[in-house]
C-alpha positions in Angstrom: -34.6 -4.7 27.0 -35.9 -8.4 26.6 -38.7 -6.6 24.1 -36.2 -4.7 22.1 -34.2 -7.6 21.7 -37.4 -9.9 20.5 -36.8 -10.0 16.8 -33.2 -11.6 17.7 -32.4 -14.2 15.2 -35.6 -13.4 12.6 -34.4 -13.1 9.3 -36.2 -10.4 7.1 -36.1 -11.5 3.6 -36.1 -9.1 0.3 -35.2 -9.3 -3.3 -32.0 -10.6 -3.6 -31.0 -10.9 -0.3 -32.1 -11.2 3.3 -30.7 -9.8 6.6 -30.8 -12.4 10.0 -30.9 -10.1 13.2 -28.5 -11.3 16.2 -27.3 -10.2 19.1 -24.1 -9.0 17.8 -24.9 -6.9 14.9 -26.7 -7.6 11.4 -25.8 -10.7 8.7 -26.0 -9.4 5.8 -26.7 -12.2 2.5 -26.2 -11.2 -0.7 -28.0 -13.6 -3.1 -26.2 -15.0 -6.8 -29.1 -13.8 -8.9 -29.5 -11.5 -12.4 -30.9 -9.1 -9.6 -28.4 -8.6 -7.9 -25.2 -6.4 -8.2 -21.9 -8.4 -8.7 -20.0 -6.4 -5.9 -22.8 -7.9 -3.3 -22.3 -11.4 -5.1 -18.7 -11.2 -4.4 -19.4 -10.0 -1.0 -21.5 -13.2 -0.1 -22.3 -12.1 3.4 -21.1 -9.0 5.8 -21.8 -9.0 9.8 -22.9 -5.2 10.7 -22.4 -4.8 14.5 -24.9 -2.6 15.8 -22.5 -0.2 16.7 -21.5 0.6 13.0 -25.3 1.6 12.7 -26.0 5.5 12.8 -29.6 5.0 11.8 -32.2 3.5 9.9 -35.0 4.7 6.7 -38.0 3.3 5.0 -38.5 4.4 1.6 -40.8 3.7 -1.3 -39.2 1.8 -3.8 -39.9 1.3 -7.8 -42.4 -1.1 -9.5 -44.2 -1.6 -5.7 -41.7 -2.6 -3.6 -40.2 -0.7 -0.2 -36.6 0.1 0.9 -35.1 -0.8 4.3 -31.6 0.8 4.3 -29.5 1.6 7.1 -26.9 4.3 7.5 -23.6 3.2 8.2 -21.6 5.4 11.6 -18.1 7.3 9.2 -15.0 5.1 9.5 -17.2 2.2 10.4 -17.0 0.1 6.9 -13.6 -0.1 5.2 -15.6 -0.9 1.6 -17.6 2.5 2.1 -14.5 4.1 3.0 -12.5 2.7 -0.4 -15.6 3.5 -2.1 -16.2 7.0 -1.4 -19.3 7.5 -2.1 -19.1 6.3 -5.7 -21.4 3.5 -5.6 -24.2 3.6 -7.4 -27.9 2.6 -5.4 -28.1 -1.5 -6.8 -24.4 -1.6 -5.5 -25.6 -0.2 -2.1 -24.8 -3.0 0.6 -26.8 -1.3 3.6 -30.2 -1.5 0.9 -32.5 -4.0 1.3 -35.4 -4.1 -1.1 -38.6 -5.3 -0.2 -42.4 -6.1 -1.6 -44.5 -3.5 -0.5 -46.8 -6.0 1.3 -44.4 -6.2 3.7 -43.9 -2.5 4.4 -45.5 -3.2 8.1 -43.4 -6.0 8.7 -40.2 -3.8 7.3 -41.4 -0.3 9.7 -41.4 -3.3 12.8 -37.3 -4.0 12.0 -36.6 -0.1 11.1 -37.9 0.9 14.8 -36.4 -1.7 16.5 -32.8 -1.1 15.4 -33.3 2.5 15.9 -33.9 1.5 19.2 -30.8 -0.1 19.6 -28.6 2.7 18.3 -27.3 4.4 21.7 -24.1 6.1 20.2 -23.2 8.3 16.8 -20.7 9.6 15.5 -17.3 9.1 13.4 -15.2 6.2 14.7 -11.6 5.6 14.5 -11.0 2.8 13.3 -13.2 0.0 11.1 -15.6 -2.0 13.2 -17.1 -4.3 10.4 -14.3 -6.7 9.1 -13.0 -6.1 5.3 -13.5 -8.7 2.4 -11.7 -12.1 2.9 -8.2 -12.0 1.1 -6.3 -13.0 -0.4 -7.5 -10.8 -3.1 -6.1 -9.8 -6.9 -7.1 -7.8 -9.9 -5.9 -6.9 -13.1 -5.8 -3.5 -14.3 -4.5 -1.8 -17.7 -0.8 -1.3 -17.1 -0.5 -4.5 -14.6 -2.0 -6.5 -12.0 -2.7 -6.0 -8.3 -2.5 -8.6 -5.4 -2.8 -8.5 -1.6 -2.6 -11.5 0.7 -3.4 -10.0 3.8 0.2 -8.2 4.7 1.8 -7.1 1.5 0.7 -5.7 -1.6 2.1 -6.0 -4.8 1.9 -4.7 -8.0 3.2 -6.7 -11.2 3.7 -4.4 -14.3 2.3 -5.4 -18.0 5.1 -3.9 -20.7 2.2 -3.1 -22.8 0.2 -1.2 -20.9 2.4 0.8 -18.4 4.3 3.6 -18.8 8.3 4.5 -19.2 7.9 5.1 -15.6 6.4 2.4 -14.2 8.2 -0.2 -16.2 11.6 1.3 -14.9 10.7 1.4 -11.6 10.2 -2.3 -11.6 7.3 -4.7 -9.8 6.2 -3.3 -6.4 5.5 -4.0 -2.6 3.9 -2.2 -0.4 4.1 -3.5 3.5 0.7 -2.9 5.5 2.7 -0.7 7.6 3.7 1.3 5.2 0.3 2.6 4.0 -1.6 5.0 4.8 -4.8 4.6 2.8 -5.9 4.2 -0.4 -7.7 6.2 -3.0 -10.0 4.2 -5.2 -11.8 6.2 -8.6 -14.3 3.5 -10.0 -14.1 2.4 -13.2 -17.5 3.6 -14.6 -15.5 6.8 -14.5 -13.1 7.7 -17.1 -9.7 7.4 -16.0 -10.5 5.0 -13.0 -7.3 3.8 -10.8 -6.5 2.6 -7.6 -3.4 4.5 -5.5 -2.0 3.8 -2.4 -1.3 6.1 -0.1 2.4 6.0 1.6 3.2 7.2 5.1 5.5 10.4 5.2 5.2 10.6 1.3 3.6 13.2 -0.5 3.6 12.6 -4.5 2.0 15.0 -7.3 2.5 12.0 -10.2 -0.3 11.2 -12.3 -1.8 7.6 -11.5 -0.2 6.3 -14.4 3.2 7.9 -13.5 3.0 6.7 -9.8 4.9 3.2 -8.9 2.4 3.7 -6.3 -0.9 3.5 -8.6 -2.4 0.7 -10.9 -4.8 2.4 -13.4 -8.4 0.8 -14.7 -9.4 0.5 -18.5 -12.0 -0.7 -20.3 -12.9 -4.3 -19.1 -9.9 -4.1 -16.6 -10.2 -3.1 -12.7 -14.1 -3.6 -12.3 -15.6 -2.7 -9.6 -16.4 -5.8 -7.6 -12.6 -7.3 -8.7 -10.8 -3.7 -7.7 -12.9 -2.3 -4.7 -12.9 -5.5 -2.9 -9.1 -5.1 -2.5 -8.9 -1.7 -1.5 -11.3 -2.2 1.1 -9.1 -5.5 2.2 -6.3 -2.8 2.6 -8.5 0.0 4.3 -9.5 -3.0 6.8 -5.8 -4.1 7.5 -4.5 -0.3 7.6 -6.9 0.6 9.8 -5.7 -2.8 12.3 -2.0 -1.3 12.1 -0.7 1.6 14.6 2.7 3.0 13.2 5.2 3.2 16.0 7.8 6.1 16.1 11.4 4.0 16.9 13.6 6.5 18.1 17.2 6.2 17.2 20.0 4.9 19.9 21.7 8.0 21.2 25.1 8.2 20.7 27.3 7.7 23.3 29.6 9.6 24.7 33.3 9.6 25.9 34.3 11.3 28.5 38.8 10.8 29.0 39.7 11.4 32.4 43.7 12.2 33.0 45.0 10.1 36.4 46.0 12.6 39.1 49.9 12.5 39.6 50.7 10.2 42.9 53.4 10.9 45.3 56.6 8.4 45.4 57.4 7.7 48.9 60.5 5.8 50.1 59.6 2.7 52.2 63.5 3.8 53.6 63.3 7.2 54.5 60.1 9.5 55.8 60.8 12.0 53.4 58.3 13.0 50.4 59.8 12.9 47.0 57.7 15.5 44.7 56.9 13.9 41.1 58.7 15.0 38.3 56.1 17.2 35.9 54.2 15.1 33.9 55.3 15.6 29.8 52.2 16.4 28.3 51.6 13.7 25.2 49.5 14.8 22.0 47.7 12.1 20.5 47.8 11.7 17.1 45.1 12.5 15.1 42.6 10.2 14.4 41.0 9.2 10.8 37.4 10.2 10.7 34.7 8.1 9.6 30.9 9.4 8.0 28.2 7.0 8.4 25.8 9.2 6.6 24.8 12.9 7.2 25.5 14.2 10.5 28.6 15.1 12.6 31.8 12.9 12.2 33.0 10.3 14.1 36.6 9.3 15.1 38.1 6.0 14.3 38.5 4.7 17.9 34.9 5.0 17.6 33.4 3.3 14.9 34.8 0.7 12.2 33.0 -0.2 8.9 30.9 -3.4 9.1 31.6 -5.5 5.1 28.4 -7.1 6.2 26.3 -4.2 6.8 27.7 -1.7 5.3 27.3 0.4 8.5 30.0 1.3 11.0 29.7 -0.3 14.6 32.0 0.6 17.5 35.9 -0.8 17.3 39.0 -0.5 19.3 41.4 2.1 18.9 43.7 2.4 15.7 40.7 1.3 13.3 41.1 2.6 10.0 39.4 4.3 7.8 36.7 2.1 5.8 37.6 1.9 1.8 35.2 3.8 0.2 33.3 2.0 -3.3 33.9 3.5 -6.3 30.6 5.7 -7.7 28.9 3.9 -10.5 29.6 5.6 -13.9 26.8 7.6 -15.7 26.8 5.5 -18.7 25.9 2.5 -16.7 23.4 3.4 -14.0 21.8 -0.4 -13.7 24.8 -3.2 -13.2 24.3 -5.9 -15.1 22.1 -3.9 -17.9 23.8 -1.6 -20.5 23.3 1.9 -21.5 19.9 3.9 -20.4 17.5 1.5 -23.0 14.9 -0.7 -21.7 13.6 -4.2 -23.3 11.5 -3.7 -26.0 8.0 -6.2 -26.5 10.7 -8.4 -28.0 13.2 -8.6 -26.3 14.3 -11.0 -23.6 14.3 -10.6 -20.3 17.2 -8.2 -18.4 19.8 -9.3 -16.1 19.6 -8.9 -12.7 19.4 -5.5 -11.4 21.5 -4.7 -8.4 19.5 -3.2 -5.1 15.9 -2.9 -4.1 14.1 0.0 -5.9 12.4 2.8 -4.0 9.6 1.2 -3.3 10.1 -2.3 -3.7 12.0 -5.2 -5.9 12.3 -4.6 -9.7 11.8 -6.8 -12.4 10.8 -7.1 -16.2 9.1 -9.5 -18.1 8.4 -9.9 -21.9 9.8 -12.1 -24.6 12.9 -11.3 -27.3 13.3 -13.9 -29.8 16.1 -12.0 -31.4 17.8 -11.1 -28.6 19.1 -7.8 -30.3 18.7 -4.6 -28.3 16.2 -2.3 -29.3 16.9 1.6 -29.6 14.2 3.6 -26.7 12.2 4.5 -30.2 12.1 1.3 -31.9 10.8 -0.4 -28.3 8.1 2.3 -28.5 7.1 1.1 -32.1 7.1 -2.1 -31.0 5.0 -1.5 -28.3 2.7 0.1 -30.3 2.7 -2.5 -33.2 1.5 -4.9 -30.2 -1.1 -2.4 -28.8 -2.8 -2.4 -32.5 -2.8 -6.6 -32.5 -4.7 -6.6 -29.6 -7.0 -3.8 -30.8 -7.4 -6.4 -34.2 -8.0 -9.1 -31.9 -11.3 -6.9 -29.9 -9.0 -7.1 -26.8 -8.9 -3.5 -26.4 -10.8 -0.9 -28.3 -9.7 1.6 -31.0 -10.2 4.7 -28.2 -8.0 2.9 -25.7 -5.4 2.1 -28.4 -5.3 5.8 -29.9 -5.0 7.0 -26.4 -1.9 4.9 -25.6 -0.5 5.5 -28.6 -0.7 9.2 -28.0 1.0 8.5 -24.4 4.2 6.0 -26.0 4.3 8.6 -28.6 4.7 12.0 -25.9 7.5 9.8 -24.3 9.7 9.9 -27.6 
């Protein structure tokens, strides 16, 4: 052991980064040149524990130089997890690129951490810690944060859809993800979705409340993929626990036995009278939701919970709240329209949204409400400033156009 642990603390340098052997694992340095990819630049530096290494290859690089890369165990890395194998090879953070006069000294590091590797094989969780957060991006229809716990999406009017814009700004607990799917932006159509325990969605990314979608310039990959693997590193940390409701319990009535009357004057045993038998009234019930119903001697409506808690006998029957009429689904907002690019912001909305608090944003001079067709061409009348500005390009304007358009 004390000669396969000799090249402890030697660091192997390369082009555009270098890689400083320890006793618990590899640290990795990405260097801030022209060289080098952006996503290892915003990395800075990664520790590899030798038990996230499944194996190690020389190679022949281009223009004389070598290649020293190691191969990473599955499940090990949460960024090679988020990135699913779409990386391309100058992105690669396990590559280390060396000049081929120092393919000896490169073949003397590949066999000794070979000879360190004493287990394979898929692991569980991640071993090698996600990028430092907290983290943000912005993408084409809004902008993604994560600080460590919750994530958060914050919706642009211009670029997200109907959908989206309804549903109102998101959060996302830790606990509540699953994982994530991340489709890089060098491919058309690129977007980042979470994936939600115990929900199982067949919306398009740019549909989903769930999903922030990448456009050209937006979402790149060393602002986006950084995050996701942040989330893939704290999922992977969290164990859901299965809380199992309190049982219900139960009432059993027990009627006395009749006792015997006795004289304290005379020995002799007066027999009871029979017992009337008394029918209790019936009691209200109570629903607290689906399920069977409960009596009114056993619950009672809580104004500060809005669930029903056990109470004494004679409780009434909670009042029940009058259904909110069609015509006005959001309190505080009229009819079905939502705020044009103009228009100010709306009120309050009552109650969390599915998966999170709502909220707009976007100026209205006027203040006039805007038909559902004239915020479209509103919309679109801004989408073509910013295409005359450069901001966005003529493809990405047609194609939104086309989308605002199909939602008339």
């Amino acid at each position: 052991m004390a000669d396969t642990l000799s090249f402890m603390a030697d660091v192997l340098s390369g082009i555009g980064g270098s890689w400083q052997f320890a006793a618990e694992g590899i640290r990795m340095r990405y260097e801030r040149t022209s060289k080098t990819a952006r996503l290892l630049q915003e990395l800075g530096e990664r520790l590899v524990p030798f038990s996230a290494v499944d194996g190690a290859v020389l190679a022949p690089g281009k223009r004389g130089t070598v290649v020293l890369r190691l191969t990473p165990r599955p499940g090990a890395d949460p960024l090679i997890i988020a990135a699913g194998g779409q990386l391309r090879e100058s992105q690669d953070p396990y590559r280390l690129v060396l000049p081929a006069d120092r393919e000896t000294l490169a073949e003397y590091y590949r066999d000794e951490v070979r000879a360190l590797i004493t287990v394979s094989g898929p692991l569980d969780q991640p071993v090698v810690a996600g990028p430092s957060v907290p983290r943000s991006f912005k993408g084409w229809d809004g902008q993604a944060s994560f600080d460590g716990q919750v994530v958060r999406f914050h919706w642009y009017w211009s670029g997200a859809s109907t959908r989206k814009y309804d549903a109102g700004d998101q959060e996302f607990a830790v606990s509540a993800i699953e994982g994530v799917e991340w489709r890089s932006p060098d491919i058309f159509d690129g977007y980042m979705r979470l994936k939600l325990r115990g929900v199982v969605t067949s919306e398009a990314p740019d549909q989903d409340p769930a999903s922030i979608t990448f456009g050209m310039g937006t979402g790149l990959t060393h602002e986006s993929l950084p995050v996701a693997a942040a989330i893939v590193a704290a999922v992977g940390r969290v164990r859901p626990t299965t809380i199992q409701p309190p049982a219900r319990p139960t009432v059993v009535l027990t009627a006395p036995e009749p006792a015997a009357l006795t004289s304290p004057d005379s020995a002799v045993l007066d027999s009871p009278e029979p017992a009337v038998p008394v029918t209790p009234e019936p009691a209200a019930l109570a629903f607290s939701g689906p399920g069977e119903p409960l009596s009114a001697a056993e619950t009672r409506h809580s104004p500060e919970s809005g669930d029903f808690a056990p109470a004494a006998s004679g409780a009434g029957r909670p009042p029940v709240e009058p259904a909110a009429s069609p015509a006005d689904p959001r309190p505080g907002r009229p009819g079905p329209e939502r705020p044009g690019p103009h228009q100010g912001p709306p009120g309050p909305r009552q109650g969390p949204s599915e998966h999170g608090p709502q909220g707009h944003s976007g100026p209205n001079p006027s203040g006039a409400a805007l038909t559902p067709a004239a915020a479209i061409a509103d919309r679109i009348r801004h989408l073509g400033a910013l295409r005359d500005e450069g901001l966005i390009s003529e493809d990405e304007f047609q194609a939104k156009k086309t989308q605002l358009l199909a939602e008339l």
